[in-house]
N, C-alpha and C positions, 0 to 999 in steps of 0.2 A: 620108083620114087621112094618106096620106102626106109631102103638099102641106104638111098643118097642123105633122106632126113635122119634116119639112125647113124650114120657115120657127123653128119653136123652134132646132131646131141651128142652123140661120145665125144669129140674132140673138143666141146665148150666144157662138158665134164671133166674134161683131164689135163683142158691148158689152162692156163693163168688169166691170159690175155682172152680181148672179147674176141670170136673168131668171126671170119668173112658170113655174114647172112643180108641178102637183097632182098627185094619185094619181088624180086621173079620167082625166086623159089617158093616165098610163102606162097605165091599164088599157083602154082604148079602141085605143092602140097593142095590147097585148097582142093582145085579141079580132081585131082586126084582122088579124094576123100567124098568128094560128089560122086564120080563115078564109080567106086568102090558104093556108096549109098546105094547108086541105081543098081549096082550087081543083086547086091543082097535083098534089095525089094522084091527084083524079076525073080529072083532063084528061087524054087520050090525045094532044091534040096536042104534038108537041114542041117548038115555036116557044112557045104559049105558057104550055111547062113552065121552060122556056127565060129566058122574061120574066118569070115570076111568082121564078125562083131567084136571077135580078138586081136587081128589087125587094127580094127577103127580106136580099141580101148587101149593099143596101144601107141597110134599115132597122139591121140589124144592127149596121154600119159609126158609122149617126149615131148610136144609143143607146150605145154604146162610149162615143163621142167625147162625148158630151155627159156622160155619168156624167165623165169623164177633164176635161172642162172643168169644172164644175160643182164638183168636189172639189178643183180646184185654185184655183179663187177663192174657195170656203169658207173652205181653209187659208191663203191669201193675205191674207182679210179679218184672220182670227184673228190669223197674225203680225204683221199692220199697225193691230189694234187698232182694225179701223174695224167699223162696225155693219153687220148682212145683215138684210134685210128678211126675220122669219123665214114670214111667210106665202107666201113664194116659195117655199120647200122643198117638197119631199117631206117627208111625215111622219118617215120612215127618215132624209134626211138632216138635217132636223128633230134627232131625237136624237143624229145622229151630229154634228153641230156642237155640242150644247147638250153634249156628254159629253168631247169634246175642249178646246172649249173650256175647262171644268171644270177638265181633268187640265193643260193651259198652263198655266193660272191656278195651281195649285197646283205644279207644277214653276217655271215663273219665280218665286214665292215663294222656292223653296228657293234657287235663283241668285241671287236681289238679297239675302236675307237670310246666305247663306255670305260672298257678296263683302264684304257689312258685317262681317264679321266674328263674327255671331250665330248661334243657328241658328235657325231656321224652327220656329214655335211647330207648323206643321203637319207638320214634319220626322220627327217616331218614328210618327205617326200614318200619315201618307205611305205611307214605306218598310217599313212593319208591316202596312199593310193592302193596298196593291199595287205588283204588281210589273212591270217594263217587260220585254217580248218580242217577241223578232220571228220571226213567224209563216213557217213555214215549208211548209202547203200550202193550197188553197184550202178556206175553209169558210165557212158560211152564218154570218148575223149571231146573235148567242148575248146569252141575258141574264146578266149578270151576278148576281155574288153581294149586291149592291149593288141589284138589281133597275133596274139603266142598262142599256142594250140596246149591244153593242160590234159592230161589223163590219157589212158581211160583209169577209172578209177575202183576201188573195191575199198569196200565197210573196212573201217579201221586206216586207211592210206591219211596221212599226214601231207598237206602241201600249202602253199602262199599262191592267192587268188587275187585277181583284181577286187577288188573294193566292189564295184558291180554285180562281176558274175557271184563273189562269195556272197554279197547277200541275198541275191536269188535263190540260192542253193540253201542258206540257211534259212528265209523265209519258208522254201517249200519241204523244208524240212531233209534235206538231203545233207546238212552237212551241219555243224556246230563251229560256234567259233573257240580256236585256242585260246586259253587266257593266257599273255605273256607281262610279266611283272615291269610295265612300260618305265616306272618311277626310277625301277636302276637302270635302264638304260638311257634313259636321261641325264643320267648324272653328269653333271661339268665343274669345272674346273670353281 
């Protein structure tokens, strides 16, 4: 298993495009990294408690790296408008492209339609139904009001929330709201 998740990490390191990863493999990675844990609990040897904690710090290492690759040619593709192969995803990244994408889509709306000078037929609907926050500590991915699946998320992440879920999240202190200068995007004609 190792071999097969270090050849996935190299190959997203060195192509352009996002490359084939399913939920069978993470979960194969997972089990793998469980029993690789029981090894090195049962073992008394300490060489290879040793090896197995080098292993683990580097499975660890590519699965970072590769979520950190993977999210940035997602968001890459999005701002460049180009097409992802969506059967390459993870399920999770699945919705989390198809829900971002979404919310660009309807934010560039608002920017090309203020610049004309109009406002954005989806503009009260928008800013009425969510609202943009940036998260402030790590939490797990959460469904929406919307029933869209958002995150999971880390300190400093920027995203557009339902109107609901973000002020839950800002009441209980887990996220802030963006200030965005509403008055020029109102602007009309």
């Amino acid at each position: 298993m190792y071999s097969s998740l270090y050849k996935i990490w190299h190959d997203e390191n060195h192509l352009e495009e996002v490359q084939k990863l399913d939920d069978q493999i993470l979960e194969k990675v997972r089990r793998y990294v469980q029993a690789r844990k029981e090894l090195e609990n049962k073992s008394e040897d300490r060489v290879i408690k040793l090896l197995i904690k080098e292993e683990l710090d580097n499975i660890d290492f590519m699965l970072k790296d590769l979520f950190e690759l993977r999210i940035t040619k997602l968001f890459k593709a999005i701002k460049m408008e180009k097409k992802v192969k969506i059967s390459f995803l993870t399920s999770d990244e699945r919705r989390l492209y198809e829900t971002t994408l979404e919310s660009v889509k309807k934010c560039l709306d608002l920017f090309v339609s203020s610049a004309q000078g109009s406002k954005s037929e989806n503009y009260n609907v928008f800013f009425h139904q969510y609202i943009p926050v940036r998260i402030l500590k790590e939490m797990n991915a959460i469904v929406g009001a919307d029933l869209k699946t958002y995150g999971p998320f880390k300190p400093e992440d920027l995203t557009i929330l339902p109107r609901k879920n973000a002020e839950s999240l800002i009441r209980h202190e887990y996220a802030v709201e963006i200030s965005i200068n509403k008055d020029f995007l109102k602007k009309t004609n």
